[in-house]
Every structure is written in C-alpha cells, then in structure tokens.
C-alpha positions in Angstrom: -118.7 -25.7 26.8 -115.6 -27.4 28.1 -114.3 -24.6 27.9 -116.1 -23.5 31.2 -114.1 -26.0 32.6 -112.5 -23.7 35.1 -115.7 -21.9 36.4 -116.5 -25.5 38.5 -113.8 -24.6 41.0 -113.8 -20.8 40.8 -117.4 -20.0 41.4 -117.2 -22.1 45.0 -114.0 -20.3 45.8 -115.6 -17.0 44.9 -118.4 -17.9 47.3 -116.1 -18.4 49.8 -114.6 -15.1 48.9 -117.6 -13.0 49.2 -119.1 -14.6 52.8 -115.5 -14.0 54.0 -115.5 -10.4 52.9 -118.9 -9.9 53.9 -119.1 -11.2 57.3 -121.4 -9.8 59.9 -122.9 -8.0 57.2 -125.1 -9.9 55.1 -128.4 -11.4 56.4 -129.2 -16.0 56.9 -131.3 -15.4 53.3 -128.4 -13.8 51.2 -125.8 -16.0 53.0 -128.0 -19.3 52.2 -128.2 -17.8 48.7 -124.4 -17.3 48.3 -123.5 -20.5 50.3 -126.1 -22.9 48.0 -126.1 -21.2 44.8 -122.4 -20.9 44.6 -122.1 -24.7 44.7 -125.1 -25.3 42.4 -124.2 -23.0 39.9 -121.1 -24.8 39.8 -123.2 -27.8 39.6 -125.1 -26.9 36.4 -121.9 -25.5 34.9 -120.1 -29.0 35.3 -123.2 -30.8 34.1 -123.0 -28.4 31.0 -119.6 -29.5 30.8 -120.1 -32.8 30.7 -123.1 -33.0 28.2 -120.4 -31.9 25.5 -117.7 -34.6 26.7 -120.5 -37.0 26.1 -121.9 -35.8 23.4 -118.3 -34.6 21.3 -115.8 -36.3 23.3 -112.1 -34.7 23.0 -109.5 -36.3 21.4 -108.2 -39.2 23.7 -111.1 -39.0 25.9 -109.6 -36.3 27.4 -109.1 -32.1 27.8 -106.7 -30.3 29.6 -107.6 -26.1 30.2 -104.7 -24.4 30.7 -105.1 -21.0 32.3 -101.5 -19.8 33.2 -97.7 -20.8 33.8 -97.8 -20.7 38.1 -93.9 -20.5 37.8 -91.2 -21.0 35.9 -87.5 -21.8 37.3 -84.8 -24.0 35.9 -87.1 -26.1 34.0 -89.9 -26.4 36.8 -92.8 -24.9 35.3 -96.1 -26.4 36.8 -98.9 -24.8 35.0 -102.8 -23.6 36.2 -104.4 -25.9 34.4 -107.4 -28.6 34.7 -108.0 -32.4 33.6 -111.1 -33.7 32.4 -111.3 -37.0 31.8 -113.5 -40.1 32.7 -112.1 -40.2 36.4 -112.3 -36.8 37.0 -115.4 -36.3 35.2 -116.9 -38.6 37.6 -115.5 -37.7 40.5 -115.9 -34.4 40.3 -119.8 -35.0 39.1 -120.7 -36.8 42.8 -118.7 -33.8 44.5 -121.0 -31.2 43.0 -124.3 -32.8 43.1 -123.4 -34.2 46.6 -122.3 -31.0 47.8 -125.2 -29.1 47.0 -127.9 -31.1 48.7 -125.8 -31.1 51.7 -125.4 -27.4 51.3 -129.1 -27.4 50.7 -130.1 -29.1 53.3 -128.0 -26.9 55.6 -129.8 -23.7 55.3 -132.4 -25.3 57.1 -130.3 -27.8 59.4 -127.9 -24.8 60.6 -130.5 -21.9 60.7 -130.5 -21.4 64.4 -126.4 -21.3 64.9 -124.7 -17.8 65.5 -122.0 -19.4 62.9 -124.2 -19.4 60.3 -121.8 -17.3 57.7 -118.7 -19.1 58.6 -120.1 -21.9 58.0 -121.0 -21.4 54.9 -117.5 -20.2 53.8 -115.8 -22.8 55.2 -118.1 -25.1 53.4 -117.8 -23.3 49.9 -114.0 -23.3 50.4 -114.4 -27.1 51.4 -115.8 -28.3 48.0 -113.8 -25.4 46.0 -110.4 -27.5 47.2 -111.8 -30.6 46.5 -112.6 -29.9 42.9 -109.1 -28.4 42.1 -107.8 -31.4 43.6 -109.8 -33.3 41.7 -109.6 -31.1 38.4 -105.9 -30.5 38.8 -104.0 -31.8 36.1 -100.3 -31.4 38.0 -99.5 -33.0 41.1 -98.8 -29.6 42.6 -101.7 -28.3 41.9 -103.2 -31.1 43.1 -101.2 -30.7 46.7 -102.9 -27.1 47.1 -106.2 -28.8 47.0 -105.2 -31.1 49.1 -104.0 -29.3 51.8 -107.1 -27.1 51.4 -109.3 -29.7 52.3 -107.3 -30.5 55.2 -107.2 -27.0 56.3 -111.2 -26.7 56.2 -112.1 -30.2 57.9 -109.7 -28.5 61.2 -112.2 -25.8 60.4 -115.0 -27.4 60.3 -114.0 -30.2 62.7 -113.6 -28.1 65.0 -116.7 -25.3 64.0 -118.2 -25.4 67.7 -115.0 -24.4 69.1 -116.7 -23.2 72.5 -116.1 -26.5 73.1 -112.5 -27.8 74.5 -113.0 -31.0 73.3 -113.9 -30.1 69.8 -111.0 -28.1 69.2 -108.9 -31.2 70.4 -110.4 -33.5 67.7 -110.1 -30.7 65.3 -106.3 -30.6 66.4 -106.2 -34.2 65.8 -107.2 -34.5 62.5 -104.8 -31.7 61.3 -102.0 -33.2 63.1 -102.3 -36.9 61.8 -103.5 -36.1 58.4 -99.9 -34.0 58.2 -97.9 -37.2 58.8 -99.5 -38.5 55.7 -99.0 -34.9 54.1 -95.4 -34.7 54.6 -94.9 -37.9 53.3 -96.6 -36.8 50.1 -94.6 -33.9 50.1 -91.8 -35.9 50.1 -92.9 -38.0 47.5 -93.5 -34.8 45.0 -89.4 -34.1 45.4 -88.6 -37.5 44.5 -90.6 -37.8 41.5 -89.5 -34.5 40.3 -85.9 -34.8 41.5 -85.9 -38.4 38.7 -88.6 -37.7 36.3 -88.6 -34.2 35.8 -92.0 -33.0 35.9 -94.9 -32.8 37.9 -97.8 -33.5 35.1 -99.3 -36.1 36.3 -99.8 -37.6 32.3 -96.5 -36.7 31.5 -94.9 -37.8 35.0 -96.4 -41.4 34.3 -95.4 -41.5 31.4 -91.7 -40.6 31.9 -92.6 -43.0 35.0 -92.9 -46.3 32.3 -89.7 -45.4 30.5 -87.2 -44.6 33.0 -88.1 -47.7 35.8 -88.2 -51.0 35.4 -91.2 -52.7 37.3 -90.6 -53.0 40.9 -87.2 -51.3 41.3 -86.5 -49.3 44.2 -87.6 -45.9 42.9 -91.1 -46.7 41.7 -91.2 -48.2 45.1 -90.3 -45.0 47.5 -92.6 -42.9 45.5 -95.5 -44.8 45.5 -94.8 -45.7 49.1 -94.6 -41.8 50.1 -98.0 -41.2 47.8 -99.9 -43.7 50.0 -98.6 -42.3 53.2 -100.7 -39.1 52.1 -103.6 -41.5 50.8 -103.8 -43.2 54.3 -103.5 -40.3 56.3 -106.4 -38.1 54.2 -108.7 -41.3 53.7 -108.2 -42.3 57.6 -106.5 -46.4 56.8 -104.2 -48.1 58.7 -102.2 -46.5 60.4 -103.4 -43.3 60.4 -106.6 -44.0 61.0 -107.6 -42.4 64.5 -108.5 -38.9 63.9 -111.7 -40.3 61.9 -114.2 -41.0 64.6 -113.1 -37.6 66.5 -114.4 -35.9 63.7 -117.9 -36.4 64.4 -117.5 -33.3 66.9 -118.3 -31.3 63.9 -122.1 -30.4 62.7 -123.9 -33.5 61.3 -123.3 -32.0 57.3 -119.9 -31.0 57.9 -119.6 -35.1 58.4 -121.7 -36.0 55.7 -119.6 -34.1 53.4 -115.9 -35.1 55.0 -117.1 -38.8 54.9 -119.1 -38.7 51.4 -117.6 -36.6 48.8 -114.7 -34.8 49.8 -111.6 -35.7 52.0 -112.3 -39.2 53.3 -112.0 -40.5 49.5 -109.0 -38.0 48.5 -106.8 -40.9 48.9 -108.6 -43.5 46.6 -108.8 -40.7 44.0 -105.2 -40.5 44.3 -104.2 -44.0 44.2 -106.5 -44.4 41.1 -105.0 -41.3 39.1 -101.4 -43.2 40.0 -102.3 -46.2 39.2 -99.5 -46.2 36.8 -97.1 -45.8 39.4 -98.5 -48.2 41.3 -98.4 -50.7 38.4 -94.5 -50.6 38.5 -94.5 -51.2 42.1 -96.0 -54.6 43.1 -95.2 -55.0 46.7 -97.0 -51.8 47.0 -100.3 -52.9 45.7 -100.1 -55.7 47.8 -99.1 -53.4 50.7 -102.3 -51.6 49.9 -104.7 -54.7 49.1 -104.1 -55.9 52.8 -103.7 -52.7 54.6 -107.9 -51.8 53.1 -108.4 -55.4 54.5 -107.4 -55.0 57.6 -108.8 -51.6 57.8 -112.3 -52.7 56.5 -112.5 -55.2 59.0 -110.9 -54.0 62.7 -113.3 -50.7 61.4 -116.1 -53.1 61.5 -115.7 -55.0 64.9 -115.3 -51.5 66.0 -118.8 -50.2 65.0 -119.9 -53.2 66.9 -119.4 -51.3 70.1 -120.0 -47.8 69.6 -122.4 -46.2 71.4 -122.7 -42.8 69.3 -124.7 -42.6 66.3 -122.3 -40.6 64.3 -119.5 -42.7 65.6 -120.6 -45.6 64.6 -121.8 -44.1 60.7 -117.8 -43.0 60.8 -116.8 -46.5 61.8 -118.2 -47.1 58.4 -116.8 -44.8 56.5 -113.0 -46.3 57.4 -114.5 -49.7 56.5 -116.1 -48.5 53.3 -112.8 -47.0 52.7 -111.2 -49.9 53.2 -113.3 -51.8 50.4 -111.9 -49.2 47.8 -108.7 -49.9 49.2 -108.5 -53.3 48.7 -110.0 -52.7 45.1 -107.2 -50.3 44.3 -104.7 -52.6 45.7 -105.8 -55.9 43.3 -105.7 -53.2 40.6 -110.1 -53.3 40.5 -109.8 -49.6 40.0 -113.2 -49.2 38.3 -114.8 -51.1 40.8 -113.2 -49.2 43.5 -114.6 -45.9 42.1 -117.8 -47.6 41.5 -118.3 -48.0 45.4 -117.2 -44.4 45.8 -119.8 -43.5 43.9 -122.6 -45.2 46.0 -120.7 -44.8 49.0 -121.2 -41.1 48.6 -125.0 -41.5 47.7 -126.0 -43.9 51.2 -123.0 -42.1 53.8 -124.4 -38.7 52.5 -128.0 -40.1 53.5 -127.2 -41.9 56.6 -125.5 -38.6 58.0 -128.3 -36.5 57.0 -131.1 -38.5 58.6 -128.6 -39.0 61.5 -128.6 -35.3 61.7 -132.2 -34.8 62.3 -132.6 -37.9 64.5 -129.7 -36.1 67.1 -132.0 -32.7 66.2 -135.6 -34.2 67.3 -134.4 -35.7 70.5 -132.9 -32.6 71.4 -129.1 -33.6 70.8 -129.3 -36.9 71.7 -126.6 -39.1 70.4 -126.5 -42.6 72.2 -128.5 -45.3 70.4 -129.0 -47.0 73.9 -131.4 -43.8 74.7 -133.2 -43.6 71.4 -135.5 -46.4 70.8 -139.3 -46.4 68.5 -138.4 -43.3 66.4 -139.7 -45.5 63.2 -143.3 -44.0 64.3 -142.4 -40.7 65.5 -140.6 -39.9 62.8 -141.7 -41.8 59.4 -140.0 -39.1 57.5 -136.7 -39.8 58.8 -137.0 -43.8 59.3 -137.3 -44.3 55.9 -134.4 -42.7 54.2 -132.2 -44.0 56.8 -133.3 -47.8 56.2 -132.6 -47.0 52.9 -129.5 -45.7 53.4 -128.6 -48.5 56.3 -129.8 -51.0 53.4 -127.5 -49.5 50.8 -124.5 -49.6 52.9 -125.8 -53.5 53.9 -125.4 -54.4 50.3 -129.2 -56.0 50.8 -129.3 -58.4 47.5 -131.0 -56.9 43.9 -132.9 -53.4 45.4 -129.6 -52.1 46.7 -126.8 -50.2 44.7 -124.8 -51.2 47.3 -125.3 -54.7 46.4 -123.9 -54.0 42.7 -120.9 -51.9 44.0 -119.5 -54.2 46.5 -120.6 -57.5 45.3 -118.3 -56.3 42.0 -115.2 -55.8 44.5 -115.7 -58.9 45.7 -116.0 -60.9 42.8 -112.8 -58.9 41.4 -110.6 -59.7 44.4 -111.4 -63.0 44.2 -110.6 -63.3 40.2 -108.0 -60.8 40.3 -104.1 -62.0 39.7 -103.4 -59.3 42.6 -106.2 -61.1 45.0 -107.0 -64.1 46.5 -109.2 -66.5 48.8 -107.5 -64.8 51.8 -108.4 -61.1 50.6 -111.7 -62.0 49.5 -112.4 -63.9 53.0 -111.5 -60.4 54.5 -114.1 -58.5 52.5 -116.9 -61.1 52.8 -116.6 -61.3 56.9 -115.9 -57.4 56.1 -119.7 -57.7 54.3 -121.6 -59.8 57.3 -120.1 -57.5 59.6 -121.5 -54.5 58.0 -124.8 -55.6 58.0 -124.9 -56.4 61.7 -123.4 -53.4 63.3 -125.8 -51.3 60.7 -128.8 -53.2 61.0 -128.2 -52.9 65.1 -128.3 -48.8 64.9 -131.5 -49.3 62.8 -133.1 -51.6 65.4 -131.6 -49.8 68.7 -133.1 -46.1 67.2 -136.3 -47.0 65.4 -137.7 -49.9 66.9 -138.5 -51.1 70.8 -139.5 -48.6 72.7 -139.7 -44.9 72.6 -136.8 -44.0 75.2 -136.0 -40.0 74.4 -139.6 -37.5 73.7 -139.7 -35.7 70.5 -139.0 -32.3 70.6 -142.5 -30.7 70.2 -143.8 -29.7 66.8 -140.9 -31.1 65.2 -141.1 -30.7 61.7 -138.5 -31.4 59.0 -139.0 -28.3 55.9 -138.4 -28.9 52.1 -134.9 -28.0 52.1 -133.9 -31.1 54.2 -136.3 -33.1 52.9 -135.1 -32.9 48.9 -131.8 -34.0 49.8 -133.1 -36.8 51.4 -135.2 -38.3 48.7 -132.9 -37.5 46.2 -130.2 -39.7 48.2 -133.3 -42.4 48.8 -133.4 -42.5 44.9 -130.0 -42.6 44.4 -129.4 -45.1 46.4 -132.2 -47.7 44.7 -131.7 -46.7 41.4 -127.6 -46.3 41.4 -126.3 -50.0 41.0 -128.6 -50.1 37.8 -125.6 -48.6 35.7 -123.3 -51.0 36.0 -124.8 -54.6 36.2 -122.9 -57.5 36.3 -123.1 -60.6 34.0 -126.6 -62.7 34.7 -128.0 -59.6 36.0 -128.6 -57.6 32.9 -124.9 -57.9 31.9 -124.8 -53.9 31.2 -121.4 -52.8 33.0 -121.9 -49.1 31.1 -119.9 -47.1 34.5 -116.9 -49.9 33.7 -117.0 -49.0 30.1 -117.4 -45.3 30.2 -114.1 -45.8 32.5 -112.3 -47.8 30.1 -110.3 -45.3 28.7 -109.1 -43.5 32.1 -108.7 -46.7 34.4 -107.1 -50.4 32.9 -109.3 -53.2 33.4 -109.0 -55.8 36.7 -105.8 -58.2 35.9 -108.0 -61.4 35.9 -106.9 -65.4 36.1 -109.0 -66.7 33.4 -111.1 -69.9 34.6 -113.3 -72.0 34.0 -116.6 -72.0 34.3 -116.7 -68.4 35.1 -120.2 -67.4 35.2 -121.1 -70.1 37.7 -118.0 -69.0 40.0 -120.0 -65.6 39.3 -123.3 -66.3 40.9 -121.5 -68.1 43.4 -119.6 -65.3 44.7 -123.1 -63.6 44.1 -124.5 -65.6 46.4 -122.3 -65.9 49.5 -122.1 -62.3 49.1 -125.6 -62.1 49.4 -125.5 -64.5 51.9 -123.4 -62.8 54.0 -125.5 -59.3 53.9 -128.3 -61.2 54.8 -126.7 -63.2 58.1 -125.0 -60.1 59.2 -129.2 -58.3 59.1 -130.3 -61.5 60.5 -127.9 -61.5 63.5 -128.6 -57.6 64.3 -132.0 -59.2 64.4 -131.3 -61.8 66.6 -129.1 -59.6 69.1 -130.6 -56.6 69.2 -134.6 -56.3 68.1 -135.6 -59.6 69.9 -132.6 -60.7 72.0 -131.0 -59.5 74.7 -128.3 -57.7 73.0 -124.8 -59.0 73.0 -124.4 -57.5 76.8 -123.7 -61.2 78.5 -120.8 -61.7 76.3 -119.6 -58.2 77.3 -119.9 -58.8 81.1 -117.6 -61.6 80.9 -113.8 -61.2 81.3 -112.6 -62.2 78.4 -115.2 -60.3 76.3 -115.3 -57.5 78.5 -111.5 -57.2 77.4 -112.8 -57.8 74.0 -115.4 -55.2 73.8 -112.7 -52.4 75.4 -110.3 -52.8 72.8 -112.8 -52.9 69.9 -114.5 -49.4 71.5 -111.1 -47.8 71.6 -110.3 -48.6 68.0 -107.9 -51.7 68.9 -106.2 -49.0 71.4 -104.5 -47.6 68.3 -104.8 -44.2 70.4 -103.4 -45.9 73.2 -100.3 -46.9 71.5 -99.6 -43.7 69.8 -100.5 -41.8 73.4 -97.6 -43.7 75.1 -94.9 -44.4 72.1 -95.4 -40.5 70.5 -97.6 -38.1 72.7 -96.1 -38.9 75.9 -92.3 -38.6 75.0 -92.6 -35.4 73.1 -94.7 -33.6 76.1 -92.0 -34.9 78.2 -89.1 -33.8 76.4 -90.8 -30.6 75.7 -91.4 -30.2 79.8 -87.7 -30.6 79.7 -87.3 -27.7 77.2 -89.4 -25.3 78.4 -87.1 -22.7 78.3 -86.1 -23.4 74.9 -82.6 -24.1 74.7 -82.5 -22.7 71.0 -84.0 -19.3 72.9 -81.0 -19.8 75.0 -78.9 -19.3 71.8 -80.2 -16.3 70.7 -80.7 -14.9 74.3 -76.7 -15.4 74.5 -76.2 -13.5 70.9 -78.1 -10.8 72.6 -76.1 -10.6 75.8 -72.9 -10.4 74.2 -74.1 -7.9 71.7 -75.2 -5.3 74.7 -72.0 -5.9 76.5 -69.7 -4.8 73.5 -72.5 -1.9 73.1 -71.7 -0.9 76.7 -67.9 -1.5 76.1 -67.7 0.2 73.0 -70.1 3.4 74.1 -67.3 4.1 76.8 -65.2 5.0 74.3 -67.8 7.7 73.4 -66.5 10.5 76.3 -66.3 13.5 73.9 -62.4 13.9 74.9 -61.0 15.0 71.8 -57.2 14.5 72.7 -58.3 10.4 73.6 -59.9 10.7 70.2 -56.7 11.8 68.5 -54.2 9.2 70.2 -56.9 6.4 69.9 -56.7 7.3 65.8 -52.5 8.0 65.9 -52.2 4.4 68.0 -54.2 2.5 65.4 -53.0 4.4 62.2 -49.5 3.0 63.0 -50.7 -0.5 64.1 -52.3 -0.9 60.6 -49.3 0.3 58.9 -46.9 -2.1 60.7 -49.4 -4.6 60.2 -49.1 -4.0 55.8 -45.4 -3.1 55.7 -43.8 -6.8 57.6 -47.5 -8.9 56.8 
C-alpha cells in the first residue's frame, strides 16, 4: 500500500484539473462530487497508507517513492519523489482529514455563490500543494508546493473579487508572503551552491559534516529558511497580511489558518531542524520572535471588533506557541499543538461561518449578542472550540498541547523563565480575548434577528461534531507524567524529530504539576476576566475612553501600527518614486534604440532610387576603399 503513496497528492490535483476543464459545464451536484470526493478519496488512500507504515513499518521509519528524475544538469538532479515518515505522516494525516470536512461542509456553506466551481478548484488545488509540500522529499519540490499554496490563498483571499477591498487584501498576502519567498529562494542557492544537493535527508546530512556548529554558513541558510517560515506562517515581521485575509469565504479561512499555509512554516522549521541545530543564534532568534508574536497577537485580539478577525488574531498567536516550541528545540510538542490547533481553529471558523450566515452577514460582536438560544447548534461547537483554544484544564486537548510547550520551554536548555513568562501571559491572554467573543455573541441580549427558518443541513453539521470530538478526545494521546503518563504522539515521533534538550533537576515531577498548575491557572483567570469585563461588567470601554488607553487601544487594533510603519518606510517611497517614473526611463532606452533604428532605415532607403549608374560608382568607390584598406592595414 505505500506504494499509493503518490495518489494523496495527484487525485486532489486531478480534481482541480477536471473543475478547471469543465467549468460552466458541469452542474452544483457533480461539482460537490468532484470537489469533496477528490479530497476524500485521497483521504482514504493516505489512511490506507498509513495502516501499512503502522502495521509493517519501512526500514528506518521511513519510505521515499520515487516517480522520476525532474532534471538532470551538471550534477543537479532533483528527483519526483515523496517522503513518508513520522512528521509527514502526521502532517499530511490532519491536512486530509481536515480538508475534507471543510470541503464537506462547503457544499452546503457555498451553495448559493455563482463561484461555486471555482471555488472548488481553487480549493482542490489548495490542499493538492499542500500535500506535495508536505510529501516532498527535495527542497525543490517542496518550493513548488510552496508557492502553490501561496498562489491559491491570493485566489482564494481574494474569491469575491467584486469587491475592491478584497482584491487589496488578496494583493497583500501575495506581496508580503513573497518577501519571505525570495528569501527562501535564496536560501535553496546557498545550500546547494555548498552542500550540493537539494534532498532534504541527504542535504542535512552533508549539512553535519561540512559546518561546524554555529559558523557563518549554517547561519545564512537557516536565517533565509525562516524568512520563508515567517512570511508563509504570518510571525514577526511579516505578519500583517494575516488578519486581511478574512475577506475570503469563512472555509477558505478555516483551511488557510488550520491545515494548510498558516503552519507551512513550522512544518519547515521542523523538517530543518538539523540545520537549525548547527545554528544557535537562530533558534534563539526564533524562540523570541514566536514570543513576541504570540503575545502583541494576543493584546491585539483584545480589540477587534470582527469575529473572523479576532479567530485570525489567534491563529498568529497559536502560531507563535509552535514557534517558540521550535525555537527551544520542543519540536514534538510544537507539532503536537499543530495538531489540535487544526482540530479547534478549523471548528471555530466553521461555527463562525454560520454565525456571520444567520444574521445575514453580520460580523461585529458588538451587534451580535444571545445567539446561545437561537442557535444551540452552533453555540455548542464553538464553546468547544473557544474552550480548546483556552487550554480549559483536563476536558481540553488544548490543555495537553500547550501546557506541554510550556513545561518544555521552561525545562528546555534553549528556554527559560523569561520565554516561559511570555507564553503563560501568552495563555491568560488567550483565554480572555476568546472567552470575550463567546460572551459578546452568545450571551446578553439578542441584538441582530435570525434570518428566518434558518437551518444548518448534515453536511455542515458532520464537520462540526467531528471537530467537537476531536477537540475533547485529542489531548488523550499524548498525556503527560501524573496524568496518565502515556506520551504515545511523542513516541511515535521519536524517530523523525529529537527529543527537547532538557536541564535535568530535581524534583521534577513537582516542578511538573507546578507548571501544570499556573498553566491552568492562567486559562482559568484569563475566562474569569472575560467574565468579569464583558458578561457582567461594563466592558473594558472606560479604560478605552481615557487618553492614555485610548492611545493604547489604537495601536493594539492596528496590529501595533506594523502597517503603519511599512505604509510610510516602504509603500509610500516606492509609489513616489514610481510617480517620478512614470514614463519609464528604461522605456526611454528602448524608445531611443527605436528612433535611431528608423532614422538609419530612412537614411539608408534613400540610397534605394533605382539609378543604376549611382549603383555602379557606389560599388566601384567602396571596392577600392576595401582594397586600400587590406593592402597598407
């Protein structure tokens, strides 16, 4: 069966393939047929796939397909081929399943949109590029999957295109996930330029023998990598184009933020980690930078008004925990809370979806209000979700997840107090700005009427409960000591990812259910305060009418005026310059070439006046110039 290993990607891409071809032409039942069962095929296929890695693992935990030599020049020969290991399998796993409920739920969601086959298409090509990035087993490859994925989020981003302002936020994300990409780029010269390969097994490999640990090489290509990493997985600095995305339809960001570009860059950093090893300052670069991230995201979602805003606020602070995971070298950990991160931001978008549909597009919280009776259906997967990512204590998989980064930062030779204080205010943060959507949109008062006979069908519903599920039931595989001790994700990992550089100490199990505790602790204070603020307070609107936090509240709305800054230092001075050059003087260049070349036409055709004696003395006059010119040159 692994040897199906290629299908995963193909059959997506070939779903793509046909609703491109097709367009106009077939009808919303055979389009919802191609879209969905494209990606579920693919779905069983993998899960075939992976019953025989399980069951008769390869040799090394491992199985490369190769299909065919892409090219072959002067020693450069990156192949077609696909990786399977642990990290993959995993990966890819979540990307499938995920994908199809969204897809699922789709059909229904989507049914009333005049995009309805390009929609599809562009999601089918979506998840196809994410799993050859994913499945790729050469960092070329790998690129081509990457820039797929940023290809279909402009698409997507920018699906309602009728709109100006959607087509700007689709412009946005291309634009600033390119930074990151030519840095990438970039990256892929150097390490082929030295090493001599792009196999990403091989390269690493080569990678250990040829540079010693933090020397400047190992260095610029792992500083280049994570410029790609940021920009894709929206982290400091490239973070802006995140919360524009929400123009898109409501499963266009549950799939973006879930299972697909969003965590591109912590898949990458994780595959590297190698690299990353023999580069230090590097890791610490990107221990802080997820830090920082995780918590200017957070005071951020504080202030949003939009629903989907806010849920994307999230996402860059979710993020940001895997970041800081990666950079303390907790890579198991880090694709542990990928894993649950997909299961509650997949929920939370969904059920944010059909809150925006029953109030007949309504997206500010402030005009929502006492939904949790109008629509029971809805309330309750998106408290579970809200929960999830809240990290509530023991019923939560997001409890498991991110209690384990915490406890790792704090143990890790990498971490620290100071990075572990950023991820527990990071965790009491998290629970306040989510616990204040769920009180501002399901409790109080009803503020927006329900769109008559609003009814949610089966097809949005199974993703919902699946996710609800998911989300309870998730942290169970990986349970920490005093908890059931049974860390099987951690183990089955073991042989992809190395285990968390730990200072041994002692007493370690009660600094465990310490960090337990004020982890829990702070999940709980963070609810407690959305409580207090928002479901019987007054809100936090008298600290916002004051100067200082008026000033405050403006620069957390506008993301710490990151957009701002780049607005004046890098938008302004190249629309000025190009005002300037208007007229192209490179055009000027060529316009000159052209000038001159019709003037000698026009001199030269004069010539042409069908005289035959000119002709003759024209060829006698230069017959002897050239002979002069041989006999004394």
């Amino acid at each position: 069966m692994l040897d199906l290993l290629w299908l995963v990607p193909t059959i997506p891409l070939l779903g793509f393939l046909i609703l491109f071809v097709t367009a106009g032409a077939l009808g919303r039942r055979a389009i919802a047929i191609v879209g969905v069962g494209s990606v579920g095929l693919s779905m069983l296929v993998f899960m075939a796939v992976v019953a025989t890695f399980l069951h008769t693992p390869p040799l090394g935990h491992a199985y490369t397909q190769t299909l065919w030599t892409w090219v072959n020049v002067m020693g450069f020969d990156p192949k077609i081929a696909f990786y399977l290991d642990p990290l993959s399998l995993i990966m890819t796993l979540v990307v499938t399943f995920v994908g199809f409920l969204i897809h699922l739920y789709s059909t229904e969601f989507m049914i009333d949109d005049d995009g309805y086959n390009r929609f599809f298409a562009y999601m089918n090509l979506f998840v196809a590029s994410m799993l050859i990035l994913l499945l790729a087993n050469n960092l070329l490859l790998l690129f081509v999957g990457w820039e797929g994925v940023g290809l279909c989020s402009y698409l997507l981003i920018g699906f309602w295109y009728d709109k100006p302002e959607n087509g700007a936020a689709a412009q946005k994300a291309f634009i600033v996930t390119r930074i990151g990409d030519v840095a990438m780029a970039v990256g892929l010269f150097l390490l082929f330029t030295h090493l001599g390969t792009l196999n990403i097994q091989e390269l690493m490999q080569r990678a250990v023998r040829a540079w010693p640990v933090g020397t400047d090489l190992p260095i610029a290509a792992a500083l280049l990598l994570l410029g790609g990493a940021v920009g894709k997985s929206a982290q400091l600095p490239l973070q802006t184009w995140l919360p524009d995305a929400m123009a898109g339809p409501s499963p266009v960001s549950a799939l973006i933020h879930a299972a697909t570009m969003v965590t591109a860059g912590v898949y990458l950093i994780a595959r590297m980690h190698v690299l990353y090893g023999l580069a230090p300052s590097v890791e610490h670069l990107i221990a802080i930078g997820g830090a920082l991230t995780l918590l200017l995201a957070g005071f951020s979602a504080l202030t949003q008004w939009d629903i989907k805003r806010v849920l994307a606020y999230s996402t860059m602070s979710q993020v940001g925990y895997m970041f800081l995971a990666n950079g303390v070298g907790a890579y198991s950990p880090a694709i542990f809370h990928f894993m649950v991160h997909a299961f509650f931001k997949a929920l939370l978008f969904l059920s944010a979806g059909l809150v925006i549909q029953a109030t007949g597009d309504e997206h500010n919280i402030f005009k929502l209000g006492g939904l949790r009776k109008e629509l029971p259906f809805i309330f309750w997967p998106f408290l579970i979700g809200a929960s999830t990512l809240a990290a509530v204590p023991l019923v939560t998989a997001g409890f498991y997840s991110k209690g384990l980064i915490l406890q790792d930062v704090w143990s890790s030779t990498n971490g620290g107090p100071w990075l572990w204080a950023a991820a527990w205010v990071g965790e009491f943060l998290t629970g306040m700005y989510t616990f204040r959507l769920v009180f501002l949109v399901f409790f109080g008062e009803s503020k927006t009427p329900i769109r008559p006979q609003y009814r949610a069908g089966y097809r949005v519903m199974i993703p919902l409960i699946a996710l609800s599920a998911l989300c309870l039931v998730g942290g169970f595989i990986n349970l920490p000591p005093g908890l059931g001790n049974a860390p099987w994700f951690t183990h089955f990992l073991h042989t992809a990812l190395p285990p968390t550089p730990k200072v041994s100490a002692h007493g370690d199990m009660e600094t465990r259910f310490t960090l337990m505790g004020l982890a829990a602790a702070a999940s709980l204070g963070g609810i407690y305060s959305a409580w207090l603020f928002f479901r019987h307070g007054r809100g936090m609107h008298w600290l916002a009418n004051t100067g200082f936090g008026a000033a405050v509240h403006r620069l957390w709305f506008t993301d710490w005026g990151f957009d701002g800054l780049y607005d004046r230092a890098l938008v302004r001075p190249y629309r000025y310059w190009a005002h300037l050059n208007r007229n192209d003087f490179i055009d000027s260049v060529y316009d000159g070439v052209a000038w001159v070349t019709r003037r000698t036409h026009r001199l030269a055709a004069t010539t042409q006046n069908g005289q035959l004696r000119r002709y003759t003395m024209v060829l006698a006059t230069g017959s002897v110039i050239f002979i002069t010119m041989v006999v004394f040159l």
